[in-house]
N, C-alpha and C positions, 0 to 999 in steps of 0.2 A: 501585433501579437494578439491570435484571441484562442482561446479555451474553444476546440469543437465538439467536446462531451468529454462522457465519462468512461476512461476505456474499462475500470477495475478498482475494487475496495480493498483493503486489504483491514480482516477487523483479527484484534488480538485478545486470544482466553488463555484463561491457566489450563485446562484441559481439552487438547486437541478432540479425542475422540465425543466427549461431550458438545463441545462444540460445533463438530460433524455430527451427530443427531441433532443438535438444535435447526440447524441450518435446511438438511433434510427433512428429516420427519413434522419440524410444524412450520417451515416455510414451503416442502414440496419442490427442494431442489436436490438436482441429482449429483452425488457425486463424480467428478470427472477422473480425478489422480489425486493420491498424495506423494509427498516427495519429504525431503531429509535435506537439508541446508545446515552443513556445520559450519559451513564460513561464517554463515547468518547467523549461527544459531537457534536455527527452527526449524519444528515441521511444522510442514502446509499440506492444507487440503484446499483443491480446485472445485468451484462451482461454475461450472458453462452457464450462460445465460442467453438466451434468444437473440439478442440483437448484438450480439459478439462479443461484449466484453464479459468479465466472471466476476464472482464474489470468493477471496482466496481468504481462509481463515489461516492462524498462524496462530501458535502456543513455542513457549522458551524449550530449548532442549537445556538450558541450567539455568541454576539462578541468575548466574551475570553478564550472562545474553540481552544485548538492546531491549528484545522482546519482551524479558523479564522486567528489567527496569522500569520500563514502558508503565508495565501490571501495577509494579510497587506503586511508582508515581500517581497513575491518571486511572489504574483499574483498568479492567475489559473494556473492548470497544472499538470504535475508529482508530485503525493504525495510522496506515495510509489512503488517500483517493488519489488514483492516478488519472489525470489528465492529458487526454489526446490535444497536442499543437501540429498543426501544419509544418512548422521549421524549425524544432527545437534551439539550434544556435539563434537562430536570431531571435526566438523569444526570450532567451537567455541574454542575451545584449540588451534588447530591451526592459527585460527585468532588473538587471544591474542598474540599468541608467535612472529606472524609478527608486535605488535605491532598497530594492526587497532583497533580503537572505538569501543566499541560497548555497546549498549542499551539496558537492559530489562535480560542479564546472568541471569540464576536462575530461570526465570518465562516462562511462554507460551508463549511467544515471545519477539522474540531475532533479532533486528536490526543492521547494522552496521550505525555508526553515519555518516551522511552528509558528518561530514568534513574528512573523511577516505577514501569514495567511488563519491569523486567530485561533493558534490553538492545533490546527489542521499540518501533516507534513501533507506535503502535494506533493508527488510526484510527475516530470515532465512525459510523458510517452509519445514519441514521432507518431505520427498519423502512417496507418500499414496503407 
């Protein structure tokens, strides 16, 4: 099992569009898409970046969205870093076997819990 980068951030604000100017105008990245996740509970905004993976900003659409909670608890910030693995199952096996957290086994995504990776959700992402 090893981590072969970084595929995508995912960082959480209280306000999307604010956030979409920060990102833009004093970092000099372009917006790609936004989108509407009611299952999630958020909108996103897509940053493309150079060497293929993005930086995805994401704000609550209500209070009691993950997202929100997220804000009360820990404030703005790093949501999630997703992680590119060569063979998600078996990094998954092998992370069980060390013992680490993890979130969502079984389904289309597979994190490892906060309290496992200091703080940080990780997200697993297959290598394209």
């Amino acid at each position: 099992m090893t981590f072969k980068g970084v595929d995508h951030i995912v960082v959480r604000v209280k306000d999307l569009d604010a956030g979409i100017a920060n990102w833009r105008d004093n970092f000099g990245l372009t917006l790609d898409r936004t989108s509407e996740s009611v299952e999630l509970g958020m909108k996103q905004a897509f940053f493309n970046l150079d060497n293929g993976g993005f930086i995805e900003v994401v704000a609550p659409l209500s209070d009691d969205s993950p997202v929100a909670k997220a804000i009360e608890s820990r404030g703005e910030g790093l949501h999630v870093m997703a992680m590119e693995v060569e063979d998600r199952d078996a990094t998954v096996k092998q992370l069980e076997a060390n013992g680490v957290k993890l979130i969502g086994v079984g389904t289309s995504q597979v994190f490892i819990h906060p309290k496992s990776a200091n703080g940080i959700l990780v997200q697993l992402t297959p290598k394209a």
